[in-house]
N, C-alpha and C positions, 0 to 999 in steps of 0.2 A: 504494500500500500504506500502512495506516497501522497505527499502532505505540500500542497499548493496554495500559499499566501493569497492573501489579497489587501487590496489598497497600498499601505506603507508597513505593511507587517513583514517581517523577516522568520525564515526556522534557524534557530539555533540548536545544536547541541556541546554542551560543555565537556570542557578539556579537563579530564582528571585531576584532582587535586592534590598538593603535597602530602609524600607519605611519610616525609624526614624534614627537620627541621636544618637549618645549614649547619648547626654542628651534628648534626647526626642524628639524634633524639626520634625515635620512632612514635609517630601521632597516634591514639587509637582515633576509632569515625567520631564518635564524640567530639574531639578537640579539634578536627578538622574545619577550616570555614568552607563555606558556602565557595564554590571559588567565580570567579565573575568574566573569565577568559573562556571561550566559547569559539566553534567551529561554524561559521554561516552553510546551512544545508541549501537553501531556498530563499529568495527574495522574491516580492509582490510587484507588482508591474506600476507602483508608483503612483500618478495620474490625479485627479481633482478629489484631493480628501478632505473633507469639512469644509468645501469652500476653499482651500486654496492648493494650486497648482504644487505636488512633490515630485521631487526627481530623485530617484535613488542612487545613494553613493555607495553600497557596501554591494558587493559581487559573491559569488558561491566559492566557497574553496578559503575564504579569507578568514584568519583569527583578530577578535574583536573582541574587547571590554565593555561591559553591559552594565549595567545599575544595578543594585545590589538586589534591589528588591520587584526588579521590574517581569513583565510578562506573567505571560500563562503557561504553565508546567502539563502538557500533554504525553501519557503513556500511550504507545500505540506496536504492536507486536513485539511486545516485549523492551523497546527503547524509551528512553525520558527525551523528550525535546521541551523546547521555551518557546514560546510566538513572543514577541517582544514588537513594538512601536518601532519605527526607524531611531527615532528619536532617544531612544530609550538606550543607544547603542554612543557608547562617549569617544571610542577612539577604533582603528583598525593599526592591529599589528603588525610589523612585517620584519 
């Protein structure tokens, strides 16, 4: 099944999170954050959202910093993905 945005919404799924601290220190899940770096699966075709003209800047394949608290956390055959805002997206990696 695959999963096709709409308006300014983007599929994210996120890039595993540290499992060692820089000196070493083994995290259990517990003390792990949330991590906020994320892989762009899917992007929306952009176009007239709420009244004003978007253009999408983030592309499929790209790693991206997202808001901590942002999107909708969707299960779908077994995977976690995020629909998130464009907007909702602070920086692209590279």
């Amino acid at each position: 099944m695959k999963i096709n945005p709409l308006g300014d919404r983007v599929v994210i799924k996120n890039l595993e999170a540290e499992e060692t601290t820089k000196s070493g220190l083994i995290l259990t899940t517990s003390a792990k954050e949330k991590p906020q770096m994320a892989e762009v699966l899917a992007v929306g075709p952009g176009g007239n959202v709420d009244g004003k003209e978007i253009t999408m800047q983030v592309e499929v394949g790209q790693k991206v910093i997202y808001s901590k608290y942002a999107g909708t956390e969707v299960k779908l055959d077994g995977e976690e993905y995020i629909i998130v805002r464009q907007n909702d997206i602070l920086a692209v990696v590279e």
